[in-house]
C-alpha positions in Angstrom: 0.0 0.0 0.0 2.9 2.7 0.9 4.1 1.6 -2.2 1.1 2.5 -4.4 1.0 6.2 -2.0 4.9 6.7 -3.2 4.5 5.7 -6.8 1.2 8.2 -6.9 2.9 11.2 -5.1 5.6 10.3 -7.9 3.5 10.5 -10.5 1.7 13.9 -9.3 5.1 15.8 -8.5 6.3 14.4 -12.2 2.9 16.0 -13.6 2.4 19.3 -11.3 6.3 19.7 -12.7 5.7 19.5 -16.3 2.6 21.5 -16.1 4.4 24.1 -14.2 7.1 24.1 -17.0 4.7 24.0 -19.8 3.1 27.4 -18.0 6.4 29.2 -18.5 5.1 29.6 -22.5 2.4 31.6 -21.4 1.5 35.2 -22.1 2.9 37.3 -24.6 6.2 37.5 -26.3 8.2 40.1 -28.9 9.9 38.4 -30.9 13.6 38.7 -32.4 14.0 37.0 -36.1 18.1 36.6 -36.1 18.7 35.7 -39.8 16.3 37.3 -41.2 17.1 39.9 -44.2 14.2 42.0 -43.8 14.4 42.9 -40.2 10.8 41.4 -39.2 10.1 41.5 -35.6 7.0 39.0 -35.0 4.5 38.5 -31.6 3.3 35.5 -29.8 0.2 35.2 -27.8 -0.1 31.8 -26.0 -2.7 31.0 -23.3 -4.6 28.0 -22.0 -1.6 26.5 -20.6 -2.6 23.4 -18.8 -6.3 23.1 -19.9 -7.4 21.1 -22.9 -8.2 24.7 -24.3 -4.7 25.9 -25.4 -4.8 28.3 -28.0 -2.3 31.1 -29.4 -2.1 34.1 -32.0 0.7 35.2 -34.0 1.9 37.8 -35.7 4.9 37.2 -38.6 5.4 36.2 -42.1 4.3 35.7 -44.6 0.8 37.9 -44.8 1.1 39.8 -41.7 -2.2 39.1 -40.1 -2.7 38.5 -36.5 -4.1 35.3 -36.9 -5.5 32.1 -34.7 -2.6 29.5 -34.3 -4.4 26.5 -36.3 -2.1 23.5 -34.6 0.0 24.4 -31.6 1.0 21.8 -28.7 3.7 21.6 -25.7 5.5 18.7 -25.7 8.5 17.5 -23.5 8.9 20.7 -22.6 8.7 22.3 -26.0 6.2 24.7 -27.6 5.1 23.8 -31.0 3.2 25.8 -33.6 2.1 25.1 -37.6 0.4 27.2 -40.4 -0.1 26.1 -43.9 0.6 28.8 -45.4 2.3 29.7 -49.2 5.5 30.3 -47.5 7.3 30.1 -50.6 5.5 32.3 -53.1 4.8 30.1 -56.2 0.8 30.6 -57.0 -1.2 28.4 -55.1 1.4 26.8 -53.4 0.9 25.9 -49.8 3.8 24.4 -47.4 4.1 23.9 -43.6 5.8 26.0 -41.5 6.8 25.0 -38.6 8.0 26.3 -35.5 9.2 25.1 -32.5 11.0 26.8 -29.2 12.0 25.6 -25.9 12.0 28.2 -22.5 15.4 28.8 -21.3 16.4 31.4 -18.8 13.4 33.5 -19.1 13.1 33.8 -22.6 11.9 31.7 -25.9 14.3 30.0 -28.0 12.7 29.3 -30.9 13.4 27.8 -34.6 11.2 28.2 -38.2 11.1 26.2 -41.0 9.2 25.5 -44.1 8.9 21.3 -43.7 11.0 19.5 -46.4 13.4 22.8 -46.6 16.3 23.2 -44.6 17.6 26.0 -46.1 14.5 28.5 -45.0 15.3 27.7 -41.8 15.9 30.4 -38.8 16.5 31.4 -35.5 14.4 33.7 -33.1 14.5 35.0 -29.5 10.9 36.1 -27.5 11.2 38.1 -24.8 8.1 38.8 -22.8 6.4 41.7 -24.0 7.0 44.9 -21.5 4.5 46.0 -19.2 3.5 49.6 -20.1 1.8 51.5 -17.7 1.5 55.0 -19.5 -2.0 56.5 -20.2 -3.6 58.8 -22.1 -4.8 60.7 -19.1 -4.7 64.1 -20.0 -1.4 64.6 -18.1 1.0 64.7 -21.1 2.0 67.7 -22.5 3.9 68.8 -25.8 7.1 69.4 -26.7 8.7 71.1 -29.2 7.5 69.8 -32.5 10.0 68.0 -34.8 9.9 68.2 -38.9 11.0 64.7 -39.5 11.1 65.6 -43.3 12.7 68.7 -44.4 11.0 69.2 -47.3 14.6 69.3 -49.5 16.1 65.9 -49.0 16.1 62.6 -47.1 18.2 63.2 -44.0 17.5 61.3 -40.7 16.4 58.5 -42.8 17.8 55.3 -43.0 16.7 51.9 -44.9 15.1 49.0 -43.5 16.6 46.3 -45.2 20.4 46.2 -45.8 21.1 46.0 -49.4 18.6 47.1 -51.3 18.1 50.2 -53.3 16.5 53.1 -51.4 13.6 53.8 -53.9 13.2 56.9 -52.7 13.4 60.7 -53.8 12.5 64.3 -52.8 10.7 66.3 -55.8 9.4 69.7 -55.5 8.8 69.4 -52.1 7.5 66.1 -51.8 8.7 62.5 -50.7 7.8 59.7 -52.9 8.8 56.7 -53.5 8.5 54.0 -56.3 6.5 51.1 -55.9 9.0 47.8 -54.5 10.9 50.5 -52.4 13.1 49.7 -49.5 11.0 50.7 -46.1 12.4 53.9 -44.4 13.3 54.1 -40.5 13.8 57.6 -38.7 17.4 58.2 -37.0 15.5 59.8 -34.2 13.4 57.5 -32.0 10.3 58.5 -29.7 8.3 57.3 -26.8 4.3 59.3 -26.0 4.1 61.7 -29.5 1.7 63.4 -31.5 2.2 62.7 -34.6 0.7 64.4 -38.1 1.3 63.2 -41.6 -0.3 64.9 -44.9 -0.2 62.0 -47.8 -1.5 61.6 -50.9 -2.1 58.1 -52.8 -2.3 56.8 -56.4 -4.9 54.2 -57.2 -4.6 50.9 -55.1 -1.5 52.1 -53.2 -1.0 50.1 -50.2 1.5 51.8 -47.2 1.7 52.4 -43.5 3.2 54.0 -41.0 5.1 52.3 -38.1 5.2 54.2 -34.6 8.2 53.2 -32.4 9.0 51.0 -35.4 6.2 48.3 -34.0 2.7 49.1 -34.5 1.3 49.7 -38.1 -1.3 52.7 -39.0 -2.4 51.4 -42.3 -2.3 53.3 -45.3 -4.6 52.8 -48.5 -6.4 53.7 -51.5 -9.9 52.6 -50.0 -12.2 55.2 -50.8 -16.0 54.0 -50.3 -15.3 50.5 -48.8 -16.4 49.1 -45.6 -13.8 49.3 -42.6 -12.3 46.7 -41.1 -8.6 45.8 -39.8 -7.2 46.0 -42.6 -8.5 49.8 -44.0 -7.1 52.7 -44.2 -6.6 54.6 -40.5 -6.4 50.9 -39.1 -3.7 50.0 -36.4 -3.2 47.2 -39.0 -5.0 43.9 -38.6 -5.6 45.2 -34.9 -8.2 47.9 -34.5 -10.5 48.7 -36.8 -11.4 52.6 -37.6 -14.8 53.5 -36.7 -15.5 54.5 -40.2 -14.0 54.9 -43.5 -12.6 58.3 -44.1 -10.4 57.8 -47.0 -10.4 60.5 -50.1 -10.5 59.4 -53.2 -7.0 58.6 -54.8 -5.3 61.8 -56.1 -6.8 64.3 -53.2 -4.3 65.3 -49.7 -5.3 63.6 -47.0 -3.9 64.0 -43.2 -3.6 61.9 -40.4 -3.4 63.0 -36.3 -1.7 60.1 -34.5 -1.3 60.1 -30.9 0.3 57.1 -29.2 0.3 56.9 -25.4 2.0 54.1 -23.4 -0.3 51.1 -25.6 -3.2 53.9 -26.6 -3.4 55.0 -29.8 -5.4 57.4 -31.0 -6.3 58.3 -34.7 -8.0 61.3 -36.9 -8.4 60.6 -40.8 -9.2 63.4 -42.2 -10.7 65.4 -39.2 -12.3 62.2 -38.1 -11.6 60.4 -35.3 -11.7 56.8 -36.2 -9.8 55.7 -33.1 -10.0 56.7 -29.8 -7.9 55.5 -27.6 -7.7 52.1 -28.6 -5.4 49.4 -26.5 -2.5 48.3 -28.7 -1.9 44.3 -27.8 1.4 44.3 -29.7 3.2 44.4 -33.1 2.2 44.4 -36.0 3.2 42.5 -39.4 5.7 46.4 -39.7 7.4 45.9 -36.9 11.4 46.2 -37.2 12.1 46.9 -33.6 10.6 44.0 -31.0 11.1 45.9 -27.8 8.3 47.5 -26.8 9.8 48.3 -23.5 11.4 51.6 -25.5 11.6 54.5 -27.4 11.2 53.6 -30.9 11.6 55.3 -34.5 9.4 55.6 -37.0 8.9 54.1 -40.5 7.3 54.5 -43.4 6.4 51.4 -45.7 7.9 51.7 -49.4 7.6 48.1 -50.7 4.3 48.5 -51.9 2.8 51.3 -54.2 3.7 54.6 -54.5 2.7 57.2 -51.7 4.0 61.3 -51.4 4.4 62.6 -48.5 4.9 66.6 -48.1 4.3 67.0 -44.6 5.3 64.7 -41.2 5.5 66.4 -37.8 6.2 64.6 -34.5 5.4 66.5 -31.2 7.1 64.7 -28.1 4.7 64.3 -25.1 6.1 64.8 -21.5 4.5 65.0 -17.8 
């Protein structure tokens, strides 16, 4: 009988062990991508640890959406998660990506790869995403407002992606840029901002904006479509705008962003579209994983063409 007692008190300890190990993978997690040539940052939601309801969301590549986690398990002490996606861009093509990553010393050390290809394979670090406690409260004040473009040329710009061609230029006044070009990032990085951009679009031009280099406002030729995550004056596949307050393609349009600790708040065209709305965490843009931090901005080029003529940032501070 004290057999059977020591063999069950075994058994328990062994499982209240591994579940206690399997709930390090919960929560939220920014995450590094260490070989990869576009500079992605990707995010990690997992919860349900321990129940026969474990889910997640994630945020990466290819497609950008935050999307339900279709097939994700923890196994001897390693977290395990596949899409079937078309990770390899031939039409119609789907593949299985996998990826897999095991808790060590606080953080996730995780691997990708499409199955049956070795050489897409890479590398990534989550951290758990930073606790932000800022609020839009009424307690910030301005600065001094910054011109982040000069109107002449583009200094305090830098590209996103080492090696390729900048695809950008300053005419008359205005920054454009050609459709395929390299994403900018600012020099200067920022924490609580105002932030005001006047833009004009071609048809079906498809941009964004990237405040602190993590969190998308989405730009697009939408004029008279429903709204949804993915519209124009979206925190991209996040928050929705209230309404659609594009112009039609060819007319000046402006955008008022404030960004407060995780709030975010957005006027399209003198309309607010989002007040206040809680930012989760990155966004398919995000080049810079730690949330924790001051962060630049960016402007999305590898789409279609967008001009620019006016974008002012106005520090906040208590």
């Amino acid at each position: 009988m004290q057999m059977k007692r020591t063999l069950l008190a075994t058994i328990l300890a062994a499982s209240s062990w591994a579940l206690g190990a399997d709930k390090d993978f919960a929560g939220r997690w920014d995450i590094e991508v260490l070989n990869e040539a576009r500079s992605r940052a990707w995010w990690l939601e997992v919860s349900g640890v321990g129940t026969p309801k474990l889910k997640g969301r994630f945020v990466g590549a290819p497609g950008g959406n935050m999307d339900d986690i279709p097939e994700i398990a923890i196994k001897s002490d390693e977290l395990r998660f596949v899409f079937e996606r078309n990770y390899r861009g031939k039409k119609d093509a789907k593949n299985r990506g996998i990826y897999r990553a095991r808790f060590v010393k606080g953080r996730l050390e995780g691997t990708f790869e499409v199955e049956g290809q070795p050489t897409s394979k890479l590398t990534w670090i989550g951290r758990r995403a930073a606790i932000i406690n800022d609020k839009d409260d009424g307690s910030w004040k301005p600065g001094k407002p910054v011109a982040l473009f000069n109107g002449q040329d583009l200094a305090g710009w830098k590209a996103m992606v080492a090696g390729k061609e900048l695809g950008w230029e300053v005419v008359d006044g205005i920054m454009k840029n050609k459709a395929g070009a390299n994403n900018l990032v600012s020099d200067r990085k920022f924490w609580n901002f105002d932030l005001e951009c006047e833009f004009r679009l071609g048809a079906g031009t498809n941009g964004g904006i990237g405040l602190r280099g993590r969190y998308e406002v989405q730009v697009l030729e939408d004029f008279g479509r429903p709204p949804g995550t993915h519209s124009a004056g979206a925190l991209y596949a996040r928050i929705p705008p209230s309404v659609n307050a594009s112009k039609p393609a060819g007319e000046w349009q402006t955008y008022k962003i404030r960004l407060v600790g995780r709030q975010v708040t957005i006027t399209f065209n003198d309309k607010k579209v989002i007040d206040r709305g809680e930012v989760e965490g990155l966004t398919a843009m995000a080049n810079d994983w730690n949330e924790g931090v001051a962060g630049p901005i960016s402007l999305q080029g590898d789409h279609g063409p967008v001009e620019i003529r006016k974008l002012v940032m106005t520090p906040l501070t208590k």
